[in-house]
C-alpha positions in Angstrom: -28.4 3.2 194.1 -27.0 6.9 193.9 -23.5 8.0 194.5 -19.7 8.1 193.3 -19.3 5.0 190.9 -17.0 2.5 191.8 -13.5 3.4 192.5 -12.4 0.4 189.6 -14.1 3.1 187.1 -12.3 5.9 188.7 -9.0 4.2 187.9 -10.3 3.0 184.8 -10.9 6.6 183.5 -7.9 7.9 185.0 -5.5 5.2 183.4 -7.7 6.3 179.7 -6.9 9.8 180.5 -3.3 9.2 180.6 -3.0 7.3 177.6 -5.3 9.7 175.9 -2.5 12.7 177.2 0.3 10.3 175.8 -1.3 10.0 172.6 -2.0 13.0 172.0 1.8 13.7 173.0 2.9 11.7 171.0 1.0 12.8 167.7 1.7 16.2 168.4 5.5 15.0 168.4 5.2 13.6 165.4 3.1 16.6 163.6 5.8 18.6 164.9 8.4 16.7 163.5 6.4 16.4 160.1 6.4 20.4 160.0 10.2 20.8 160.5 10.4 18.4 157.0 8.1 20.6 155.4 9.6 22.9 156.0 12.9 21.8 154.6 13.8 22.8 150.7 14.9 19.7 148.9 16.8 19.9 145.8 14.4 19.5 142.3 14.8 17.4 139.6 14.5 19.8 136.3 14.0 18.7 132.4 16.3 19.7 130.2 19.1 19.8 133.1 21.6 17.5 131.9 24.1 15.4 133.8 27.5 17.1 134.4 30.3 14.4 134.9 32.9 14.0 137.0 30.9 16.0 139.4 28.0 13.9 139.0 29.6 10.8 140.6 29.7 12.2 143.6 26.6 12.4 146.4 23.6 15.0 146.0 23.6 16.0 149.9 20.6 18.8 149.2 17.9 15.9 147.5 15.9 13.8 149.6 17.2 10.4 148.4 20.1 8.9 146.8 22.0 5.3 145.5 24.3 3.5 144.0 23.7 0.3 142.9 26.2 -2.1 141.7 24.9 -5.6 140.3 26.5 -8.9 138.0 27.5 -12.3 138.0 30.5 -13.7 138.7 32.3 -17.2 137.2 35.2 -18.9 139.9 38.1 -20.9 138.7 36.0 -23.8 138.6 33.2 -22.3 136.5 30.2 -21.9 139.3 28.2 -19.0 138.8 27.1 -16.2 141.4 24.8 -13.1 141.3 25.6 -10.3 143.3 24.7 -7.0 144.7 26.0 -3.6 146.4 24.1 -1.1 147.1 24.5 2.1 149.3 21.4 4.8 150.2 21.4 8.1 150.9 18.4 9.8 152.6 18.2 13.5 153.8 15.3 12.7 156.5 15.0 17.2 156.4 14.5 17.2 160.1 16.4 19.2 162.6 18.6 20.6 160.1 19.3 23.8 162.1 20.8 21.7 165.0 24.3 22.6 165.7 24.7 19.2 167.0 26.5 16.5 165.6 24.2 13.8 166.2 21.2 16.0 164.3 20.6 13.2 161.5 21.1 15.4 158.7 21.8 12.4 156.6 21.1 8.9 156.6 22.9 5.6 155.1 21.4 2.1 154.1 23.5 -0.4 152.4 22.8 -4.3 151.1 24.9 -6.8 150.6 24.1 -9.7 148.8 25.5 -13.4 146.8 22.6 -15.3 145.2 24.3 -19.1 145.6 23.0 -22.0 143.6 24.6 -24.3 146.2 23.2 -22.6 149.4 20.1 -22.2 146.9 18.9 -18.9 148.5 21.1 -14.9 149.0 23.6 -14.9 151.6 22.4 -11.2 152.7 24.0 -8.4 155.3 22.5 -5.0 155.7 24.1 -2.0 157.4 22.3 1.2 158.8 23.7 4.1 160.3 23.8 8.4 160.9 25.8 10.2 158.5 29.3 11.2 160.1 31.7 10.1 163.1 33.6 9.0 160.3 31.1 5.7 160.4 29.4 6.8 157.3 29.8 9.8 154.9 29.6 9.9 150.9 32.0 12.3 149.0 30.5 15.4 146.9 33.1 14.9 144.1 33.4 11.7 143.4 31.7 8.6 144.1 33.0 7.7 147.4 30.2 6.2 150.0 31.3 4.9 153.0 29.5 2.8 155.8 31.2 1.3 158.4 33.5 -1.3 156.9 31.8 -1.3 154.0 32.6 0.9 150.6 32.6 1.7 147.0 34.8 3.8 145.5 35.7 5.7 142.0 39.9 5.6 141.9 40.8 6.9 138.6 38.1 5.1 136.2 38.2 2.3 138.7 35.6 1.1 141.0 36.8 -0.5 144.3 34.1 -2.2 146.2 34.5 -4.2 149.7 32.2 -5.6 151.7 32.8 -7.1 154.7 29.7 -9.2 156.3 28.8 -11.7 159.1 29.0 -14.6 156.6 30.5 -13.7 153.5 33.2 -10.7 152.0 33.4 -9.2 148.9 36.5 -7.2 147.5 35.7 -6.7 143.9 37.2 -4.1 141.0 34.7 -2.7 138.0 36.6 -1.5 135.0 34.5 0.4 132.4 34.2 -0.8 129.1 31.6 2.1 127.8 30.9 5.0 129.0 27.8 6.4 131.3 24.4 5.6 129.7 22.0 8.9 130.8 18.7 8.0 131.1 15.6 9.3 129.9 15.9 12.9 128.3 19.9 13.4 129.3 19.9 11.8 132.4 16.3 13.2 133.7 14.7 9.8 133.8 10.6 10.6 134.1 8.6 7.9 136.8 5.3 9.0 136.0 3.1 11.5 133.9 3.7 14.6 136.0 7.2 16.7 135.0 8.5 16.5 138.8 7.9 12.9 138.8 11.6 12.2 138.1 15.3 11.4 139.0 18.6 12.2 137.5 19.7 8.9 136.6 22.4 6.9 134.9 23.9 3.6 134.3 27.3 2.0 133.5 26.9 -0.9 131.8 29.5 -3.7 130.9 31.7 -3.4 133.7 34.6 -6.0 133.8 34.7 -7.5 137.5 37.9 -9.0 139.1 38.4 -9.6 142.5 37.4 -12.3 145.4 34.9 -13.7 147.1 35.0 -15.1 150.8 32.3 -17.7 152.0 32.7 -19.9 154.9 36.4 -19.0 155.5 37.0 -19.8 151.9 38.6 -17.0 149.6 38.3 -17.1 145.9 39.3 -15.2 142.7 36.2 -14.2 140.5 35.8 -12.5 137.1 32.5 -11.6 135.6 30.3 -8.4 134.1 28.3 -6.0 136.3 26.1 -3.3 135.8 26.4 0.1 137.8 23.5 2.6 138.7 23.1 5.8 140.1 19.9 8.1 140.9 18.7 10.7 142.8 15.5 12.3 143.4 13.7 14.3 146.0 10.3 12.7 144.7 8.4 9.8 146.6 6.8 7.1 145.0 3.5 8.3 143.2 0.9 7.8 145.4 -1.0 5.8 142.4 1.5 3.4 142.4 2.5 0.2 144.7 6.1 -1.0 143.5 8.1 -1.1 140.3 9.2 -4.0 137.8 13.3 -3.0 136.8 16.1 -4.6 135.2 19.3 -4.4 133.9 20.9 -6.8 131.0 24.7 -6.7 129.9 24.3 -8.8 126.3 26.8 -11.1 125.4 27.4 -8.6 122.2 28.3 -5.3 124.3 24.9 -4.3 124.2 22.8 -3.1 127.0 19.3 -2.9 128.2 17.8 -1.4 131.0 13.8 -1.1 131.3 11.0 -0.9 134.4 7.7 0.0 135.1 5.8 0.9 138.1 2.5 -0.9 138.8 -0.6 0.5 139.8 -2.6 -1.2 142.5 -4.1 -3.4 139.6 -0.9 -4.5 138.6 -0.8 -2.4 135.3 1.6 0.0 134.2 1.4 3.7 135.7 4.1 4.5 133.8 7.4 2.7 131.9 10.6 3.5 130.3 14.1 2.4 129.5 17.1 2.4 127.2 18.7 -0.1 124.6 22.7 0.6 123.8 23.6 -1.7 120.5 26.9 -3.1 120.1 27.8 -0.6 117.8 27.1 2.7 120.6 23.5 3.8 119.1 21.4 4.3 121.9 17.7 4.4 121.9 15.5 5.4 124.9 11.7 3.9 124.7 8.7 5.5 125.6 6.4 4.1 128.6 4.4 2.3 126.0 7.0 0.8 124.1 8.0 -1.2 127.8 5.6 -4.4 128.5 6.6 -7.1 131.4 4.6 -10.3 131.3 5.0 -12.7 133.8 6.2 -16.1 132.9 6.4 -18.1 136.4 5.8 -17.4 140.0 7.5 -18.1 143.2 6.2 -18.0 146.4 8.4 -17.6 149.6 8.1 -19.9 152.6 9.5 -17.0 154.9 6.8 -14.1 154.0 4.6 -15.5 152.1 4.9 -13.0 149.0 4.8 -14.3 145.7 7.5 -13.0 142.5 6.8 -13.1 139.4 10.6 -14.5 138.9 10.0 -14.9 135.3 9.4 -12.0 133.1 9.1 -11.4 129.6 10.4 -8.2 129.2 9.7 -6.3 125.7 11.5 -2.8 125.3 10.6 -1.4 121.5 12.5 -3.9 119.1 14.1 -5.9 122.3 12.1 -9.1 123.5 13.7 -11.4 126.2 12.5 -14.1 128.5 14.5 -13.5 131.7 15.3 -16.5 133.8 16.4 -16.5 137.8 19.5 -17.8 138.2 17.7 -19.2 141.4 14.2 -18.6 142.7 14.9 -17.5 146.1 16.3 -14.6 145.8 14.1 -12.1 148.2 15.7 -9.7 150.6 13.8 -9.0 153.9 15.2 -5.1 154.6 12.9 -4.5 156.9 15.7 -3.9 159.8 17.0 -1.0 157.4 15.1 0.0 154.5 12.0 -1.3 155.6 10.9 -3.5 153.0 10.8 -6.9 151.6 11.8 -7.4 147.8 13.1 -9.5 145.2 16.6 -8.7 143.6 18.1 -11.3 141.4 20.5 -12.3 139.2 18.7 -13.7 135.8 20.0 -15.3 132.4 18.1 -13.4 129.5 16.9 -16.2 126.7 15.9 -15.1 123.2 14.8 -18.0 120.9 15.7 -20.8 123.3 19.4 -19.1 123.9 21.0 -17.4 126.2 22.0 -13.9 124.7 23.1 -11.8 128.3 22.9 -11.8 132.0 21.9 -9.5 134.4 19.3 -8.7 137.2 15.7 -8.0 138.0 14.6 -6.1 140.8 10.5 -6.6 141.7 9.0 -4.6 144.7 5.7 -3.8 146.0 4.1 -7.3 146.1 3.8 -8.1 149.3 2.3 -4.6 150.4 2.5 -1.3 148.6 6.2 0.1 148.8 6.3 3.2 151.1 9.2 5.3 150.1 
């Protein structure tokens, strides 16, 4: 048989055509859109720049990302323990900046909210997302001052005020410094892998005195505790060698502090390490990557995603070794509705010789697929 082929084809080809056309739309949106951030300067991280504070407290509005990261535990009037965390995220997406519109995203903010409960036995959890400005979000350039929706931390004199208001739980919390700023790495230029611009300006406040309350299921209590505050910027993604990074932070019962991490490479080794150790005394050492070692010690797997933690670490930074212990194994946060990501963040004892010698937290990312920054 000769002729025109069926008119089912016709269609067929026609319908192929037009997805072909939207495809091809579509990719030449998003090439298009990946130009306009190229072509967008972002801010550099340099050696030898040092941090300059006050102003350094504030938000970084020309780098490409940005956080603050407030973490402890917490003790009630009746002794029960909590972990908890606040955490806001900048992120300068670099497209459309030359809009004169005020709904041009020059700015993005993330923030997480999270109580790791022993009773409940997993995170009570909230997550906000939103557009810099319409006076919904916005973080000051003097001071910290970061502000999304009803949710907000902010530097009043040498006082933190922190409140978080979620669907199931609230948080209006104080952090008084005890010590001052900790800069990481090489004066606050913290390296994340071999190459120079593979860094952030980074630094910590340890041994912060919390006071405040807590709110779950319509009940209000006053808490006390010790929290640990962190603040980095960078216009650097993750290396593209590396799949997630191995972090935490320990306020000893002494004064001391540690802080330590590594990034993995897709073998699960180190790509690169570092960290700090303040004594109780002030003297501050800052390791090289390999003086940092984390061993796992016990593994939980989640029921919801199926990724497993390596929730117990042994964690060894120069003369410092510490077994560090969840407070409770579940303790993942599913972001993917506004970072886009699934980790584990938790609040962990730290155990030398069979005894407790601090508390703090231990962040683990990249095991359930390679973290995409």
């Amino acid at each position: 048989m000769t002729g025109e082929p069926p008119g089912g084809r016709v269609r067929c080809s026609c319908v192929g055509l037009t997805r072909v056309r939207r495809r091809t739309m579509l990719l030449g949106g998003l090439a298009l859109v990946a130009m306009r951030a190229r072509a967008v300067t972002f801010a550099e991280v340099h050696a030898g720049t040092p941090l300059v504070l006050p102003r350094d407290y504030g938000s970084h509005a020309d780098f490409r990302s940005e956080w603050w990261y407030v973490t402890g535990w917490l003790r009630d009037a009746r002794g029960e323990e909590l972990g908890f965390q606040i955490t806001f995220f900048r992120n300068r997406p670099g497209v459309n900046e030359a809009s004169a519109s005020a709904f041009a995203p020059r700015e993005l903010f993330f923030a997480h909210a999270a109580i790791a409960d022993p009773k409940l036995g997993r995170l009570r959890i909230d997550e906000r997302a939103a557009r810099g400005g319409f006076g919904i979000a916005n973080a000051s350039a003097q001071t910290t001052d970061v502000q999304l929706g009803r949710w907000s931390l902010a530097l009043d004199g040498d006082v933190y005020h922190a409140r978080m208001v979620a669907r199931d739980f609230a948080m209006t919390l104080e952090f008084h410094p005890t010590l001052p700023p900790v800069p990481q790495g090489d004066r606050g230029v913290s390296r994340k892998g071999p190459r120079p611009e593979q860094a952030s300006y980074y630094y910590s406040i340890p041994q912060l005195e919390v006071t405040g309350t807590i709110e779950r299921d319509r009940v209000s209590t006053g808490v006390t505790g010790r929290a640990w505050l962190d603040h980095e910027w960078s216009s650097e993604y993750l290396a593209s060698e590396a799949v997630g990074w191995d972090w935490t932070g320990i306020n000893f019962d002494d004064g001391g502090a540690l802080m330590a991490f590594r990034i993995r490479d897709p073998g699960g080794g180190a790509y690169y390490a570092g960290g700090s150790f303040r004594d109780a005394q002030g003297g501050l050492a800052t390791f090289a990557p390999d003086a940092v070692h984390f061993e796992a010690r016990r593994r939980w797997r989640s029921s919801r995603t199926n990724v497993e933690y390596p929730v117990a670490m042994h964690v060894t930074a120069g003369p410092v070794a510490l077994t560090l212990e969840p407070l409770l194994d579940d303790q993942e946060l599913d972001t993917r509705a506004s970072a886009g990501t699934v980790y584990w963040e938790g609040a962990v004892r730290a155990v030398r010789d069979g005894r407790v010698v601090g508390r703090g937290y231990l962040e683990l990312t990249g095991y359930g697929e390679p973290l995409k920054l």
